[in-house]
C-alpha positions in Angstrom: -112.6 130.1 66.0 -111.4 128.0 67.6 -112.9 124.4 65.2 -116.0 125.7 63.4 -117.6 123.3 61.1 -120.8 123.9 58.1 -123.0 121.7 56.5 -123.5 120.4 52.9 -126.6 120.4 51.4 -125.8 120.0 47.9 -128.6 118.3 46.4 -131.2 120.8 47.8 -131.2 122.8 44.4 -132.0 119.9 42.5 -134.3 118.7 44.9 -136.2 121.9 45.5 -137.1 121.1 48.7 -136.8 124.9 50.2 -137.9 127.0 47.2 -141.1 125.0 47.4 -141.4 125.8 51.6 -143.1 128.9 52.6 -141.2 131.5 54.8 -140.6 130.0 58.0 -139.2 133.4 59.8 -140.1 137.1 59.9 -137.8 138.7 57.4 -138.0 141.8 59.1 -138.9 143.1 62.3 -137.0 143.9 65.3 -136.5 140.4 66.3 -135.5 139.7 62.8 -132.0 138.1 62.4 -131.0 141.2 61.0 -131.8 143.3 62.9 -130.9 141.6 65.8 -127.4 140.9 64.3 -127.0 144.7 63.4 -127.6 145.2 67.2 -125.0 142.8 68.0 -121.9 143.6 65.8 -121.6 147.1 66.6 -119.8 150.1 68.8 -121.2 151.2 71.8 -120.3 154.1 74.0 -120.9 153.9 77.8 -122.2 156.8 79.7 -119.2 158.5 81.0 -118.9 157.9 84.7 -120.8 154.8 84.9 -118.6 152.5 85.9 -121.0 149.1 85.7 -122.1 150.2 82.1 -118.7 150.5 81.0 -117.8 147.1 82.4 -120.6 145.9 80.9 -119.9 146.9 77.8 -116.5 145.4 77.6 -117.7 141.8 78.5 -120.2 142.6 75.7 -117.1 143.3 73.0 -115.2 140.3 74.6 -118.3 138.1 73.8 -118.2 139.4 70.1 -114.8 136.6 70.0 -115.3 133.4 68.4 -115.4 130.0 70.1 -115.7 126.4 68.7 -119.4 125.8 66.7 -119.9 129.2 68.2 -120.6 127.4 71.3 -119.5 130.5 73.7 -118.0 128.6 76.3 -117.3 131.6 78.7 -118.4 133.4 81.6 -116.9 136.8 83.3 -116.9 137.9 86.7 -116.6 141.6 87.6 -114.0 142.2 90.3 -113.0 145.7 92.0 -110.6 147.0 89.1 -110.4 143.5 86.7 -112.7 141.2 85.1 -112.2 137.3 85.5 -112.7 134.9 82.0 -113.8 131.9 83.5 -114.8 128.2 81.1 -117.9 127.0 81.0 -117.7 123.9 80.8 -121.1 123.5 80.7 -120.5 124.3 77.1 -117.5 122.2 76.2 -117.5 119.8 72.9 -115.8 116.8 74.1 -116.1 114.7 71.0 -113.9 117.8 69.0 -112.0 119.2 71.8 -111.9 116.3 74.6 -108.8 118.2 76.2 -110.8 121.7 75.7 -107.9 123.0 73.9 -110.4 125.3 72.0 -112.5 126.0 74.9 -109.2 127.9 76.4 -108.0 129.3 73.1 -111.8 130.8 72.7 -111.4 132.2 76.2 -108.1 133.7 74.8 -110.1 135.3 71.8 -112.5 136.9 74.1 -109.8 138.4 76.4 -107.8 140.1 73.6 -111.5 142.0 72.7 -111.9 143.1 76.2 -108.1 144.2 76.3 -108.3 146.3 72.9 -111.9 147.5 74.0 -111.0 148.6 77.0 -107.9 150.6 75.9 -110.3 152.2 73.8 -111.8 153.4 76.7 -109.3 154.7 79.1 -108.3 150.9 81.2 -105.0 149.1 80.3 -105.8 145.6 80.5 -102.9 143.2 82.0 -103.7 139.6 81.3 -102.9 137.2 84.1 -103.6 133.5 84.2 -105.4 132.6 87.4 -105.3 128.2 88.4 -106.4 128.4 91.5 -109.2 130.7 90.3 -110.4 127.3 87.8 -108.0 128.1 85.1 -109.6 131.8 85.1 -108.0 134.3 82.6 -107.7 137.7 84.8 -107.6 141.2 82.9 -106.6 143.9 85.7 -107.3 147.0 84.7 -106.0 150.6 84.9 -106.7 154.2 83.9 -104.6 155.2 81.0 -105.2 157.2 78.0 -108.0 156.1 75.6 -106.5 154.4 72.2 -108.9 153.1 69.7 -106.7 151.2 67.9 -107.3 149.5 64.1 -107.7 146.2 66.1 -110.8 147.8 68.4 -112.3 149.2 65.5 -112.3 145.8 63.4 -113.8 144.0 66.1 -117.8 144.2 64.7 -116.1 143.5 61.8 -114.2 139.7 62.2 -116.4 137.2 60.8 -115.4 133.5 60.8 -115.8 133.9 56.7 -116.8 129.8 55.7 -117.0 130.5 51.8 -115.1 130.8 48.7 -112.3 133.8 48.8 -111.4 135.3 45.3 -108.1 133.3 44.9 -105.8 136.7 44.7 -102.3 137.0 46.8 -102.1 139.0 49.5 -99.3 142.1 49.1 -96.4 141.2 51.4 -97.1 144.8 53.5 -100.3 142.8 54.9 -98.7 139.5 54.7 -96.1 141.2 57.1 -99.1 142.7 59.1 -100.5 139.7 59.7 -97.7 137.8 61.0 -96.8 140.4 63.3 -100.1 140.2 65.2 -100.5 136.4 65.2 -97.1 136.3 67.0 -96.7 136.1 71.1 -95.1 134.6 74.4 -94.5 131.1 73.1 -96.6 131.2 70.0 -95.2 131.6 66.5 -97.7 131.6 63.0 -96.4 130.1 60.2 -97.5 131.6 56.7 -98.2 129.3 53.6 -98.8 130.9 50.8 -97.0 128.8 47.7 -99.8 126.3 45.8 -97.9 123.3 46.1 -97.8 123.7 51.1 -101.2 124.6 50.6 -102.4 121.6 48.8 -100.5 119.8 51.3 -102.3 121.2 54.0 -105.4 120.1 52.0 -104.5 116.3 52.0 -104.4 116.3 56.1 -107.7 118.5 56.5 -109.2 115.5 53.9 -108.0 113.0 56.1 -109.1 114.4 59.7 -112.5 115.5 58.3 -112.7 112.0 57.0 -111.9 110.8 60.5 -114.0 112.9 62.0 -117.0 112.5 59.5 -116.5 108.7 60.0 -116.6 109.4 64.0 -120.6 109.3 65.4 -120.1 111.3 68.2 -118.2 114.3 66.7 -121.2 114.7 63.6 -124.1 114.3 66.3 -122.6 116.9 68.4 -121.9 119.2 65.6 -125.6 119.0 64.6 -126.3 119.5 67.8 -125.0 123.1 67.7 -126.1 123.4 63.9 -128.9 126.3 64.1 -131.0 125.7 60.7 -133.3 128.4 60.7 -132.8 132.1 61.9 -135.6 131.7 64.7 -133.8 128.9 66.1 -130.7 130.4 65.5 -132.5 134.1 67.6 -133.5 131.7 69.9 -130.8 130.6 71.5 -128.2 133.2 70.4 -125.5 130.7 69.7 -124.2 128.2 67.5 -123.3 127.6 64.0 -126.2 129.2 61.4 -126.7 127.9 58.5 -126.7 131.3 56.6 -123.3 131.8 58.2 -121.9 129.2 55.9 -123.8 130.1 52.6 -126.0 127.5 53.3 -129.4 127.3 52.9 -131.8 127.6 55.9 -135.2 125.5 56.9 -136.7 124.5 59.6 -135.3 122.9 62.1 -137.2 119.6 61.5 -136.5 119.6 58.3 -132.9 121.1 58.3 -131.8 118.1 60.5 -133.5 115.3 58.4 -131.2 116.7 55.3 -128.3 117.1 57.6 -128.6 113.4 57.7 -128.8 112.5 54.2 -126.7 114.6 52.1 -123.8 115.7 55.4 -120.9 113.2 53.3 -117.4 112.9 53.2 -117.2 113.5 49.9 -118.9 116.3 49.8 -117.4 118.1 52.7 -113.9 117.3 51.4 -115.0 118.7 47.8 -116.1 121.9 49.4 -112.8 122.5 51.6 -110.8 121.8 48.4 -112.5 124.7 47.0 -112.2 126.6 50.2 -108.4 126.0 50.1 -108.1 126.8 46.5 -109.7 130.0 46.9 -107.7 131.4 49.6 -104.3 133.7 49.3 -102.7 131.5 52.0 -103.3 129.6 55.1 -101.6 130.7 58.9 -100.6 127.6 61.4 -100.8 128.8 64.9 -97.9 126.7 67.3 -97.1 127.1 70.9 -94.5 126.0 72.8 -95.8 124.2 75.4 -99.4 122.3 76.0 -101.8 123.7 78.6 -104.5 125.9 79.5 -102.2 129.2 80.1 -101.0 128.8 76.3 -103.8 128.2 74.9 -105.4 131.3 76.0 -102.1 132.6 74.7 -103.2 131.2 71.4 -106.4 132.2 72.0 -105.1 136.1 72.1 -102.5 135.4 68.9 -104.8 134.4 66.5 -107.6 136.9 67.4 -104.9 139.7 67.0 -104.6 137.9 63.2 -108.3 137.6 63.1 -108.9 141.4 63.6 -106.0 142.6 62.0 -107.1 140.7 58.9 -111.0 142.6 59.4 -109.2 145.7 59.2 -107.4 145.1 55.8 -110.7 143.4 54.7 -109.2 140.2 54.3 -111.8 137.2 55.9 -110.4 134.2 57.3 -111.6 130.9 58.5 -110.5 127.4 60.7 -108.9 124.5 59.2 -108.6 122.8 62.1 -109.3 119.0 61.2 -105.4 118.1 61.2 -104.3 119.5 65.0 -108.0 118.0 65.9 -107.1 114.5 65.0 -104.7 113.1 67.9 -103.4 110.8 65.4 -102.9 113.1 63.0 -101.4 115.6 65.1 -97.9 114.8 65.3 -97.5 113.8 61.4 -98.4 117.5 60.6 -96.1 118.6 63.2 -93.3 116.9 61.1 -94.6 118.6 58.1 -94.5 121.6 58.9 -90.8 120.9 60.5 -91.7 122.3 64.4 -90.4 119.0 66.2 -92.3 118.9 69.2 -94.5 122.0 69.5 -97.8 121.8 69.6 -99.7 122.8 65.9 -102.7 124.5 67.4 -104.8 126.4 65.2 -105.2 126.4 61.3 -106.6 129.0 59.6 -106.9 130.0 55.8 -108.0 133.6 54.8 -108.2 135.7 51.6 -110.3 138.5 50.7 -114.6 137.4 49.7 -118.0 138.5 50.9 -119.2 138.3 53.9 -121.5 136.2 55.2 -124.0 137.1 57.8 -122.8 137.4 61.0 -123.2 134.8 64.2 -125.5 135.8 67.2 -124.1 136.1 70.9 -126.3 135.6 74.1 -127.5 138.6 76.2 -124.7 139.7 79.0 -127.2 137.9 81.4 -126.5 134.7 80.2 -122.3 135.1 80.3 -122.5 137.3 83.9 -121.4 135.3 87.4 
């Protein structure tokens, strides 16, 4: 979601330097990352009746949202007929997001999965934004009859997709598809699909990752949530694995010590050329007004997008480097000719492989 970021290690082929290095996880196993990734992107059934174990298992689809360097920056509180999204800002990234935009947009993400999952289920979920609860997002819910929509049934399927996409258009049907779910109260998503806007939309993500790849705090706290190898990565059940970004893995010692060397601008602004190129089009998320309450409105838009693009089998992934950069902010507002609205998300997407999936915490972790 919300400002994802992956590292380059482009010299490691030449170098050798993991071919050489002896397994440094268990391939296989039940605490294998994949097995313990097939156990996390899947669909569960409740036992009908139990009313905890079917609020349980929609916080559980709610947590299968994405959030900034996959940080997860949410927790939910079961209430008598709703459940509460509250931050955790605990888990903020201030250097990226010092006004937490993403946090709240993330917090969006995960409410739109427990809204669609619980519809599946038999609850209507009505989305109600709580201040004076800490700038909770509250989804009341009632019995109505189950729908298990398209949307529900993509949800173990989003991936935040950081690779190459197989350059090929996107019929206008989906293109239509897609714009109809990213839309919502005060949120519009503009659609670029012509060469010549999206190359333009490549010169500002050069510039902000140049910014921000020139700014010490924002790489030491990407590294920070940068999980090199898959123990580390089943470990902690969160952040941004290298695998997840077709990168190679290592151990963390090591991983970190060539995160230094070869993490460049030049080499990150090669690869998101390449990204960019690759893609059918690129969506810009913009709201109307600034604030938590519309961001989690963002939040909701885009993951709509995000799963609606699963179900079509069309990946996606953030651009997010020119609504990142204050400075940069307003100059691709006037490109993009929306005066004084707020550009909030960017997001290219085409169809490609998928990459394996992110981990999630256990419900313990995210339960208050």
């Amino acid at each position: 979601m919300p400002a994802r970021r992956d590292f380059i290690l482009a010299s490691l082929g030449s170098l050798g330097a993991l071919s050489a290095l002896p397994a440094c996880s268990t391939e296989s196993g039940p605490d294998s990352y994949a097995s313990v990734a097939e156990r996390t992107w899947r669909h569960g059934k409740p036992a009908a009746g139990d009313r905890t174990a079917l609020l349980h298992e929609l916080v559980r689809y709610a947590t299968l949202a994405p959030s900034s360097h996959n940080t997860q920056c949410w927790k939910f509180r079961l209430e008598d007929g709703a459940i509460s999204i509250l931050p955790d800002l605990s888990r903020r990234c201030p250097a990226v997001d010092p006004d937490d935009h993403h946090l709240y947009v993330s917090l969006g993400c995960a409410a739109e999965n427990l809204i669609q999952a619980a519809l599946a289920n038999g609850l209507k979920g009505h989305a109600g934004f709580d201040a004076a609860g800490g700038n909770a997002l509250r989804v009341a819910l009632e019995s109505t009859s189950p729908v298990a929509s398209m949307l529900f049934q993509a949800i173990p399927e989003r991936q935040t997709t950081r690779g190459e996409y197989d350059g090929q258009p996107i019929a206008r049907q989906e293109l239509r598809l897609l714009a109809k779910a990213g839309a919502g109260s005060g949120v519009q998503v503009i659609l670029l699909t012509e060469q010549q806007a999206m190359e333009k939309v490549l010169e500002y993500v050069v510039q902000g990752n140049t910014a921000q790849m020139n700014d010490r705090a924002f790489v030491e706290e990407l590294k920070k949530w940068i999980r090199f190898s898959s123990d580390e990565a089943v470990r902690t059940g969160d952040g941004l694995y290298a695998a997840s970004s077709g990168n190679p893995t290592a151990p963390t010692w090591l991983g970190s010590l060539l995160f230094s060397l070869f993490f460049t601008p030049k080499s990150d602004n090669d690869k998101y050329a390449k990204h960019v190129r690759s893609s059918a089009g690129i969506a810009i998320f913009v709201s109307d007004t600034p604030g938590p309450a519309q961001w989690m409105e963002v939040g909701r838009c885009y993951q709509r997008f995000a799963l609606q693009s699963a179900a079509l089998g069309i990946r996606n992934a953030m651009l997010n480097q020119p609504v990142e950069v204050p400075a940069l902010r307003p100059q691709f507002a006037a490109f993009l000719g929306v005066g004084t609205h707020r550009p909030d998300l960017v997001v290219r997407f085409g169809r490609g492989p998928k990459l394996p999936s992110s981990l999630r915490r256990p419900l313990e972790a995210v339960l208050v």
